[in-house]
N, C-alpha and C positions, 0 to 999 in steps of 0.2 A: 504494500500500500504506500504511493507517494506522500509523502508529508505535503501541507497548504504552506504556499509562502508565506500564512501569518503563522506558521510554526520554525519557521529558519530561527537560526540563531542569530542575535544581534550584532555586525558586524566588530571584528578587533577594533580597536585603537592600534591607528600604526604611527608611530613617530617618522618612521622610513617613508610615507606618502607626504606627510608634511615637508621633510626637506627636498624631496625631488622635486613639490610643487615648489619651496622656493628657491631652486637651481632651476629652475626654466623660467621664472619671472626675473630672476637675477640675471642670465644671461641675455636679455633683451632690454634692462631698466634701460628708461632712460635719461636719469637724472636722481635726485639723493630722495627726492618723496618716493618714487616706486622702490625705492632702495630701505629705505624706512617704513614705507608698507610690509615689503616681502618680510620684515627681520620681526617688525611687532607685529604679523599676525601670522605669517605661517612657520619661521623658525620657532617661533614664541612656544606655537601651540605643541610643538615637538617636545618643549621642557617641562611639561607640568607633570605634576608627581604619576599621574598615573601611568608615565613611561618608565617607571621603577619597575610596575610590574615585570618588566621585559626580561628575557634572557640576559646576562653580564656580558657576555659577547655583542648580543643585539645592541644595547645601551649603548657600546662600546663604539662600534660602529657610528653607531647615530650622532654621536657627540665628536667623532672625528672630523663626518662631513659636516658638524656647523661651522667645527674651528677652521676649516678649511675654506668655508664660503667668507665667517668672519674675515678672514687674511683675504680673500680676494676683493669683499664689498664693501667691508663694515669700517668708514670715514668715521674718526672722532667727534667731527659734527653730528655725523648719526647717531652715535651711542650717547651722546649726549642728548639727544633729545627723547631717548628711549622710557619708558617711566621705569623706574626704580626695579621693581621686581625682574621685569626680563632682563633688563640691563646688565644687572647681577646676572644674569642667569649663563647671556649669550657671553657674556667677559671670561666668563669660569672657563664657560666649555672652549674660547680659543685659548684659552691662559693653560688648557690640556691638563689639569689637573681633576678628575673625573673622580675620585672621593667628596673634592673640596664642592667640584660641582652638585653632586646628587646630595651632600649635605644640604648647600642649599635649597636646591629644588623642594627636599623636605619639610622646609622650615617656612613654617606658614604662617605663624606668628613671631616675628623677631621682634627684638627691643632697640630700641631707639637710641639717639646722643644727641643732646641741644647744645650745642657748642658754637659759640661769639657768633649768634644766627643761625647757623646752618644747621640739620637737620639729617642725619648720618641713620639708614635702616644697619643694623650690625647681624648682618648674614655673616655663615661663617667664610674667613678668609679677609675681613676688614680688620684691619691693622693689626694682622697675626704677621709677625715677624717674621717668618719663614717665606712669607709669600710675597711682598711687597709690592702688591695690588693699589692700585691710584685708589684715593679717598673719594674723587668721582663719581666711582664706580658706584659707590654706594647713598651718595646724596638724592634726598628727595625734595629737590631742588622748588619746583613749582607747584606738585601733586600733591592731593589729600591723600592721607594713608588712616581713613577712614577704618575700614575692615580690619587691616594688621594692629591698628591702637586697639580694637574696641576687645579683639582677642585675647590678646595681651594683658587685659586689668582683670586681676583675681582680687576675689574677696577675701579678706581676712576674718573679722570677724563681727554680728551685731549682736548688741545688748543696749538694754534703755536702764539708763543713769538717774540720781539724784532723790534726794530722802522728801522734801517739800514740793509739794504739787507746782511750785512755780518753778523750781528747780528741773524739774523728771524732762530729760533727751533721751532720744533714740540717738547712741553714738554707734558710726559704722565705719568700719577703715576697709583699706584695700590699695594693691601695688596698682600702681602706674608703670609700664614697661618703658620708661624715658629715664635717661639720666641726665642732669644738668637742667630738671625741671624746675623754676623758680614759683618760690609759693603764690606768688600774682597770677600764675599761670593753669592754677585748677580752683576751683568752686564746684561746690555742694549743694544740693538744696532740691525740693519737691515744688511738683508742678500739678494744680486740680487736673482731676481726670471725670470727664462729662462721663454722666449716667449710663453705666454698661459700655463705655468706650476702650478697646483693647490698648497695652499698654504701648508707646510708639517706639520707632525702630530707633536707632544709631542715626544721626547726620553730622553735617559737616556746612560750617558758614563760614563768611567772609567775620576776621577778630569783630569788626567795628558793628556787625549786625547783631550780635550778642544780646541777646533780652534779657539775660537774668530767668530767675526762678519768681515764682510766686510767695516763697518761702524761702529766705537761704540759710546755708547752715553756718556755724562756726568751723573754722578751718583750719587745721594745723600738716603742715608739711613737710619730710624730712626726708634726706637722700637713705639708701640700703645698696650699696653698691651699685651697678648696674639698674638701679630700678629707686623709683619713688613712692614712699610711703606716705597714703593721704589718710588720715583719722580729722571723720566729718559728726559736728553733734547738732541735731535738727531738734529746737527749743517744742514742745509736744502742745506748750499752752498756746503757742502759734498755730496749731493745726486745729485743735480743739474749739478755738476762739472764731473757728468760720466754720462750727457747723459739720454736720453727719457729712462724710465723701472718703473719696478714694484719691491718692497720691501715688505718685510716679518717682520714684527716688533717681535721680541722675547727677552724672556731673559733666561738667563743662572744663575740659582740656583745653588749652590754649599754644598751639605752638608756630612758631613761624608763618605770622597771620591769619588762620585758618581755625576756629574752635569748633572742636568736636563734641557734638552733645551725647552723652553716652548714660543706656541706662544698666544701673548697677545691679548687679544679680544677687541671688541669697547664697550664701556661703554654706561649702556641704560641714564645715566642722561648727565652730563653735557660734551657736545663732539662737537667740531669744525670740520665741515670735512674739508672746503675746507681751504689753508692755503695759508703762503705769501712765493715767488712772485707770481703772475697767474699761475695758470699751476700744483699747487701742490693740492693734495688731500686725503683722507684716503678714503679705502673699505674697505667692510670687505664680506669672504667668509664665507665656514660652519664652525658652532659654533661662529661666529661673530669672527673669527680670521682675526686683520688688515693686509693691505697691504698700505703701502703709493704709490702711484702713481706720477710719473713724465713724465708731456706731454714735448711736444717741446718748448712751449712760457716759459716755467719755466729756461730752459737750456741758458747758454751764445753763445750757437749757437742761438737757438731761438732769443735771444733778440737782437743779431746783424741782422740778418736777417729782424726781421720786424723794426728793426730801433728805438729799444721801449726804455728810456732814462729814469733811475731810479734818481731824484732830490733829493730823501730823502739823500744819500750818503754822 
């Protein structure tokens, strides 16, 4: 019995069809756009992790003939305009080091370096001594690096603070994958979220269009090696003081003109959901992005209501 062509199996990924298509568009460009087409979309599409699956001979092959188009096409003005990830990608494979390459091919989330402006993704092979690869290579000169930041920020830990109802935060930390992040440079804080509104993704705006939060937090910022440590504490009588709703916890990254509005997720270790007075709490949607929650019995409407008498005060 013939099998139905909707039972074929779904064709491979060939890294090897991508370079051939750009050795036939490369041998006819003609001028440094068709040349920077061929390199960001069909050598490009040859590096992305799932050519790891391949054979080590396959790979091997494949990353020969980039380095070998790179040495015949690839103009510094070209690589230069390349964005950040492939740039890295296609430098490695002519730089003919194929460890340091599939390293980074793998590395989906790197961390960052803010240094006198510039803005340095640290794939592996930036300013490893052994390699002495141009710092170009790895600048993310114009581009949002949107995705790679928002991967990068792990949560540490939450817990809600303080003995007196005027007192009581939700304080919540969490790394920042940038070093050389100055504390002007992140902000804290909860944004209302309209009636059954899902919580919103990641973006990315020009510094100057920065809105702010609806609420901000207190903010304390300190380097940990490679990485920035933000511990955020969101005042709860602020939240409470407008009423029954739902909150969106994020923060606002600022780097080489570009703020990143990111929302923070619940941390798998150490995390308090429900907080003080009654009535407060943390969820969390997809991707474990929190919302703090505020029922009625939290609210000073609430509490005149049921008649509820805070002593600690």
């Amino acid at each position: 019995m013939n099998a139905s062509p909707a039972a074929a199996p779904e064709r491979a990924f060939e890294p090897a069809e991508r370079v051939a298509a750009a050795e036939r568009i490369l041998a006819s460009a003609a001028g440094p756009e068709e040349v920077y087409q061929a390199f960001t979309n069909e050598v490009a599409e040859a590096l992305q992790p799932v050519a790891l699956t391949l054979e080590p001979g396959d790979r091997a092959k494949c990353w020969t003939a980039i380095a070998e188009l790179a040495d015949a096409h690839l103009t510094e003005e070209v690589r230069l305009r390349l964005p950040t990830e492939k740039r890295v990608r296609i430098s490695l494979a002519q730089h003919r080091d194929h460890a340091l390459l599939e390293a980074a091919i793998a590395q989906s989330a790197p961390r960052f370096l803010l240094e006198d402006g510039r803005l340095f993704a640290r794939y592996p092979g930036f300013r490893e001594e052994p390699h002495g690869l141009a710092d170009e290579w790895f600048e993310a000169a114009t581009e949002r690096v949107t995705v790679r930041l928002a991967r990068g920020v792990k949560p540490r830990y939450l817990v809600w603070t303080g003995v007196k109802r005027a007192d009581y935060c939700l304080e919540y930390s969490f790394f920042v994958p940038v070093e050389g992040c100055a504390a002007e440079s992140v902000r804290v804080g909860v944004d209302r979220l309209a009636k059954d509104k899902l919580l919103r993704k990641r973006g990315a705006v020009d510094a100057a269009e920065d809105l702010g939060f609806d609420v901000e937090a207190a903010v304390a910022v300190r380097p940990e090696g490679a990485l920035t440590v933000v511990t955020a504490r969101v005042p709860t009588e602020e939240l409470t003081g407008r009423g029954a709703g739902r909150w969106s916890l994020r923060a606002h990254v600022t780097l080489r003109g570009f703020t990143y509005d990111l929302p923070l997720k619940a941390p798998r270790g150490y995390f308090q959901r429900h907080g003080m007075p009654a009535g407060l709490a943390v969820e969390w949607g997809e991707y474990r992005s929190l919302a703090v929650k505020v029922d009625e019995r939290a609210t000073w409407r609430g509490l005149s209501r049921l008649r509820i008498l805070d002593f600690r005060k």
